[in-house]
C-alpha positions in Angstrom: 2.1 11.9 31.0 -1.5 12.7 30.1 -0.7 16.8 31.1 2.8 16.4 28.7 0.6 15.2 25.9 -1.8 18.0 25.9 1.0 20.4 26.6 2.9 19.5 23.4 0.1 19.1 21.3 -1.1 22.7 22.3 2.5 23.6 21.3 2.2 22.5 18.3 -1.0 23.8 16.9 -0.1 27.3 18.0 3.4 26.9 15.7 1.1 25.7 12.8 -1.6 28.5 13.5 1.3 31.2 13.4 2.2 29.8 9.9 -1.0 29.2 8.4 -1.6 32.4 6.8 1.6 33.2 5.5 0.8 29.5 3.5 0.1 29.7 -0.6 -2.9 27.6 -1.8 -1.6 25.8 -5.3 -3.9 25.1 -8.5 -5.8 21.8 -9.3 -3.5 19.7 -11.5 -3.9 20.7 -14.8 -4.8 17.4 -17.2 -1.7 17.1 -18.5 -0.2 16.9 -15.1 -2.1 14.3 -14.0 -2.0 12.4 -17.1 2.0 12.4 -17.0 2.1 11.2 -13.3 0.0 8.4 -14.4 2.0 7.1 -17.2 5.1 6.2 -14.6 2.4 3.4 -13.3 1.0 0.0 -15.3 -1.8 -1.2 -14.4 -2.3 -1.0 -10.2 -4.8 -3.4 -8.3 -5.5 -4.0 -5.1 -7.6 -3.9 -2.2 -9.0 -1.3 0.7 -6.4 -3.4 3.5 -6.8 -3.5 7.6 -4.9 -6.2 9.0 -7.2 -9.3 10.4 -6.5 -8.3 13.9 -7.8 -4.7 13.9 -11.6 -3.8 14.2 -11.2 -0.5 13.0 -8.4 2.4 12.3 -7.7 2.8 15.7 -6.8 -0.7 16.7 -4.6 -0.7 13.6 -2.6 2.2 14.6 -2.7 2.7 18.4 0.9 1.3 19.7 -0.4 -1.3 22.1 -2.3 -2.6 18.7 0.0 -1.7 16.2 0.3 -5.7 14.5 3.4 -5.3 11.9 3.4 -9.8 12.1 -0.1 -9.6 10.3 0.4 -6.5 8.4 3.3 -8.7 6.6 1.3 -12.0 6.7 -1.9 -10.3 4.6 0.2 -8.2 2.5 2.5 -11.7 1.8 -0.9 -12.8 0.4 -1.5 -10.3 -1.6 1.6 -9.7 -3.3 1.2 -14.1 -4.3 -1.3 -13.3 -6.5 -0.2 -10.2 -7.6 -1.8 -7.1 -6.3 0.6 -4.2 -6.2 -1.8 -1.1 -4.7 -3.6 -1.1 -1.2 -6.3 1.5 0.1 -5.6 2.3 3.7 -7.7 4.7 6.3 -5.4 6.3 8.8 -7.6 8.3 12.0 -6.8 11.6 13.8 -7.7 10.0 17.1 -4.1 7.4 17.2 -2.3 11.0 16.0 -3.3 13.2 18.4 -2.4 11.0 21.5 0.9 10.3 20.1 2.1 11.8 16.7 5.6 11.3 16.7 4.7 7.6 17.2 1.9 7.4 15.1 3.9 9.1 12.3 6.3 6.4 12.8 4.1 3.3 12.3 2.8 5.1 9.2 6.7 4.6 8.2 6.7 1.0 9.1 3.6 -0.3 7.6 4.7 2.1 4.3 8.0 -0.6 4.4 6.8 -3.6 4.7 4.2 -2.9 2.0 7.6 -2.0 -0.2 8.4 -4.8 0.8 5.8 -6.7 -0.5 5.5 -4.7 -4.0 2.8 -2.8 -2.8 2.3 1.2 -3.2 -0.5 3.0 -0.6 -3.4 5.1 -1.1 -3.8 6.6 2.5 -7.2 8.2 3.8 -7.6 11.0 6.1 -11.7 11.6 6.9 -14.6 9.0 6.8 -18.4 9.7 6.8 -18.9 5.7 7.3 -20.6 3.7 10.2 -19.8 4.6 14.1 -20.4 7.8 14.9 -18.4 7.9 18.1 -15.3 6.3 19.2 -12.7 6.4 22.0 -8.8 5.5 21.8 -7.9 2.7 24.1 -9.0 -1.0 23.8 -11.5 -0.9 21.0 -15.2 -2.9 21.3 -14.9 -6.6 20.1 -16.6 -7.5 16.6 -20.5 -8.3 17.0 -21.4 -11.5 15.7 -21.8 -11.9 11.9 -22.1 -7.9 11.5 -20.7 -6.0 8.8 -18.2 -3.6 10.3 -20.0 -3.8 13.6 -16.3 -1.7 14.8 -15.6 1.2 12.1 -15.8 4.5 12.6 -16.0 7.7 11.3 -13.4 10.4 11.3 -14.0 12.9 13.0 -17.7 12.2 13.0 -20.0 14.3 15.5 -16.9 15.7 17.5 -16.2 17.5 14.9 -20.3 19.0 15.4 -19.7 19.0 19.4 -16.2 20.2 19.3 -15.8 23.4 17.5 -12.1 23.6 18.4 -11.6 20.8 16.7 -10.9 21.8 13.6 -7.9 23.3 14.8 -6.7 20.0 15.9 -7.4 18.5 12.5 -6.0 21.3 10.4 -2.3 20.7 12.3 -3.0 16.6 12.1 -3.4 16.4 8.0 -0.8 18.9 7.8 1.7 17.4 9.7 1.1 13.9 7.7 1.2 15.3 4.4 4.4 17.6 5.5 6.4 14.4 6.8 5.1 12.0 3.9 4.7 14.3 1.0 7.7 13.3 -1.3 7.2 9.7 -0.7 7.5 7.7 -3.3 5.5 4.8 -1.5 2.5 6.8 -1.3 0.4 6.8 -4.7 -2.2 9.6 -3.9 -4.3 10.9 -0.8 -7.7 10.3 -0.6 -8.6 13.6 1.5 -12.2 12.2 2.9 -14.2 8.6 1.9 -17.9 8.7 1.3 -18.7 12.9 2.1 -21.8 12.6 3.0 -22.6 9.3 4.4 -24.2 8.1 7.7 -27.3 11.0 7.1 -24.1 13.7 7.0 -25.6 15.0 3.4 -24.2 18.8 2.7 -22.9 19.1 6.3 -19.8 17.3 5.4 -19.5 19.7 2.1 -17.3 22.3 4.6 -15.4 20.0 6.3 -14.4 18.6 2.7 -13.5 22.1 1.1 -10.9 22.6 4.0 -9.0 19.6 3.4 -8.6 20.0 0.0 -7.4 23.8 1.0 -5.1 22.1 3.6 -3.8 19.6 1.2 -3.4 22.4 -1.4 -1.4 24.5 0.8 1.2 21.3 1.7 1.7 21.0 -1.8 2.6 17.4 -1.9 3.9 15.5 -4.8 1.6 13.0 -4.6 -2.1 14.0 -6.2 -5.0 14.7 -3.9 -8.3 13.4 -4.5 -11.8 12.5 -3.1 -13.9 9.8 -4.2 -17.6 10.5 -5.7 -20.1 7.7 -4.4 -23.5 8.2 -5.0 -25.5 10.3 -7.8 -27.9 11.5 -4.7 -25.1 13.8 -3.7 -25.0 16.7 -6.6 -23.3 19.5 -4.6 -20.3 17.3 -3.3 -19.7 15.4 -6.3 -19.3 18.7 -8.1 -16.9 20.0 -5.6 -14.8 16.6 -5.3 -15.1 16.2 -9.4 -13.7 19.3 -9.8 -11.2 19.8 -7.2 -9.0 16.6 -7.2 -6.3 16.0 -9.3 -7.4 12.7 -10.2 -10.5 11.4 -10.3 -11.8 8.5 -7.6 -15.0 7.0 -7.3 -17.2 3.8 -5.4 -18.9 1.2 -7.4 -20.7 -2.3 -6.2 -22.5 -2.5 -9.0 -22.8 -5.2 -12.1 -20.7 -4.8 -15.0 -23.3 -2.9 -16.9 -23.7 -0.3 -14.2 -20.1 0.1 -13.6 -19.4 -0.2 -17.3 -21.1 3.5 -17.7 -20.1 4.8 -14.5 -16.4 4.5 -16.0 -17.7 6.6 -19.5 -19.7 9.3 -17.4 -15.9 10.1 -15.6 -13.6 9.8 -18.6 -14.8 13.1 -19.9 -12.8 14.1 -17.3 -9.8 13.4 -19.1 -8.1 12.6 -16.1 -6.6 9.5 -14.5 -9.2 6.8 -12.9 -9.1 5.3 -9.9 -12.0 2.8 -8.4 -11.5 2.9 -5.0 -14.4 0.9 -3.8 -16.2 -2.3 -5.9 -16.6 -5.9 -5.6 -20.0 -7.2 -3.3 -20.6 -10.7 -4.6 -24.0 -10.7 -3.2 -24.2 -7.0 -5.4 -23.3 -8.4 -8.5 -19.9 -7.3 -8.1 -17.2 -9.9 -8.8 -13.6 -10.2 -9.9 -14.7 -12.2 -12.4 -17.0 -9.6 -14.2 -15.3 -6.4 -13.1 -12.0 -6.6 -13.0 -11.3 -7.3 -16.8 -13.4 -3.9 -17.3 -11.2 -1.7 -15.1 -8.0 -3.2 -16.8 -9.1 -2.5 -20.0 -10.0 1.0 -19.6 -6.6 1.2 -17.4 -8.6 2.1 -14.5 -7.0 1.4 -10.9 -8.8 -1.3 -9.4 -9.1 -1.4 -5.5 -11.7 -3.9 -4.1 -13.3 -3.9 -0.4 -11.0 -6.5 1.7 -8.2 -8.5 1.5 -8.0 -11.2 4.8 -11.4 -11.7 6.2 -10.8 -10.9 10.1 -12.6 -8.6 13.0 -14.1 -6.2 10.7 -16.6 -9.1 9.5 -17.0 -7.8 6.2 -17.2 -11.2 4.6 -20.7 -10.1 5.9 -23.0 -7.9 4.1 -24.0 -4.4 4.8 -27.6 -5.4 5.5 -27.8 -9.1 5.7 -26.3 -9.9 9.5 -25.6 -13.6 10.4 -26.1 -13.2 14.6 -25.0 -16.7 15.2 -21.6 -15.7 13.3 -21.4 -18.6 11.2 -19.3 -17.9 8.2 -21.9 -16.9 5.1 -21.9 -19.4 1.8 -20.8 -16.1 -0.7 -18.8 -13.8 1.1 -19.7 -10.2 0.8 -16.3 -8.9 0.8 -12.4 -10.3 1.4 -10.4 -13.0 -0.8 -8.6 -14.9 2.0 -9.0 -16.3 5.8 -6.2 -15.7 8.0 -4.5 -18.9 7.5 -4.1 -17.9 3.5 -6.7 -20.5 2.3 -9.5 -18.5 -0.4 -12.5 -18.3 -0.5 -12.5 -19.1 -3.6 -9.3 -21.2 -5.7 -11.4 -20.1 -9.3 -11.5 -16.5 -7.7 -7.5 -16.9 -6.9 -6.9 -18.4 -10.8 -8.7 -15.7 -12.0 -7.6 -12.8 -10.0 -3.4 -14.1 -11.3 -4.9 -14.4 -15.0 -5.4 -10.4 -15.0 -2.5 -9.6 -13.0 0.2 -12.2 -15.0 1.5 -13.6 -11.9 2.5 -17.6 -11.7 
């Protein structure tokens, strides 16, 4: 079985290799573009969603882990008090050891988020946490640590592994081939947090190939990358001016994240917050939320169902006997669909108008 799988997925990267250089590279959106596809949308909100049972991308989309009953379940919660956009991170990993399968789950989690009212924002690369990772049965969550299961995508095989690239060239293309007229698909987010995890300016070549890759796919959904951190100057000038909307991270109070919003708009382009919300950050529904809907900015927040990726824990702040924290760090609701907060809840179907 193993020897089929390598077989066929050597089979397929020659076929894409053969065909790579007779593929065109289009244009950055222009503004007026981008402004037109975002008029077909009111206001979107949502969160960055894994489903309670899975640890990390791989548990999420591996077929012996694959959990459409809680995909369903969170996203029923969601759509109750009414948020209509989730943030998802997809890994090359679950693709290359089965992409006609994987590709297939994509298609079922993309229904039953229909389903529920919901459109997707789906992720390709991640700077973030683990550096290493294996498919199979995924590590169980450390007590009271943030993420103590993410990883990164591709991380350092991509430094150990020159080949690689190969590999991930024919995996983004393939998705955004099969997906790219899909209408339950808001935007690709080509890579989360460049940079991250000590990566710095390494991750700046890694970055300019997707956006080629996505470029020469040609979907008709935008492609973008979200800036994160002022630290990083070279990236965020590639990423600002290479995606067709702009997307950016923000945990920061309402002041903070109040000029983050005017330093973009001369941008004149669509905004999307991918990232806010740490209550122990200052970052609430309560004081950032009416911002982004007032300046008609997509607002996606870190967590939806608190579950093994222990982000109602904070970055820095473990809790090693795992007891839950007073303030959450991240998340809205516990598995069962009880808050963690009922004013949070009242407030959160104010904004969004749903009874």
């Amino acid at each position: 079985m193993k020897k089929r799988q390598l077989l066929f997925a050597f089979i397929v990267v020659v076929m894409y290799v053969q065909n790579l250089h007779a593929q065109g590279e289009r244009a950055v959106w222009s503004k007026q573009k981008a402004n037109e596809w975002y008029k077909q949308y009111g206001w979107l909100r949502g969160c960055d969603f894994i489903p309670h049972t899975a640890i990390n991308q791989l548990e999420m989309w591996q077929k012996e882990t694959f959990d459409t009953a809680a995909i369903s379940l969170d996203l029923s919660y969601a759509e109750s008090i009414g948020l209509n956009c989730m943030r998802v991170f997809l890994h090359h990993a679950a693709w290359q050891i089965d992409p006609g399968g994987f590709k297939n789950r994509v298609g079922q989690y993309l229904a039953i988020a229909q389903r529920h009212g919901i459109v997707t924002i789906l992720v390709f690369f991640d700077d973030c946490w683990n550096d290493t990772y294996h498919t199979g049965t995924q590590p169980l969550p450390k007590k009271g640590i943030h993420n103590s299961g993410w990883i990164k995508d591709p991380g350092k095989l991509y430094y150990d592994e020159p080949t690689l690239v190969d590999t991930l060239q024919v995996y983004v293309k393939d998705i955004l081939t099969t997906f790219k007229n899909d209408k339950r698909i808001l935007l690709w987010d080509l890579y989360n947090e460049p940079g991250n995890g000590n990566c710095g300016n390494k991750s700046l070549p890694l970055l300019q190939k997707i956006f080629k890759w996505g470029r020469q796919v040609d979907p008709s959904q935008p492609l973008s990358a979200g800036v994160w951190t002022s630290d990083l100057t070279v990236l965020n000038n590639y990423q600002l001016a290479n995606s067709d909307v702009i997307t950016y991270h923000d945990y920061n109070n309402e002041l903070t994240h109040a000029k983050t919003i005017d330093s973009l708009k001369k941008y004149s382009r669509p905004l999307i917050c991918t990232e806010y919300m740490a209550r122990l950050r200052d970052s609430r529904f309560d004081n950032i939320m009416p911002i982004l809907k007032a300046n008609k900015v997509v607002a996606i927040n870190w967590g939806l169902v608190a579950g093994k990726t222990n982000t109602m824990y904070a970055w820095d702040t473990p809790i090693p006997s795992g007891e839950e924290p007073k303030i959450w760090f991240h998340d809205i609701f516990r598995p069962d669909g009880t808050p963690f907060s009922e004013k949070e809840i009242a407030f959160i179907k104010s904004l969004t108008g749903k009874k």
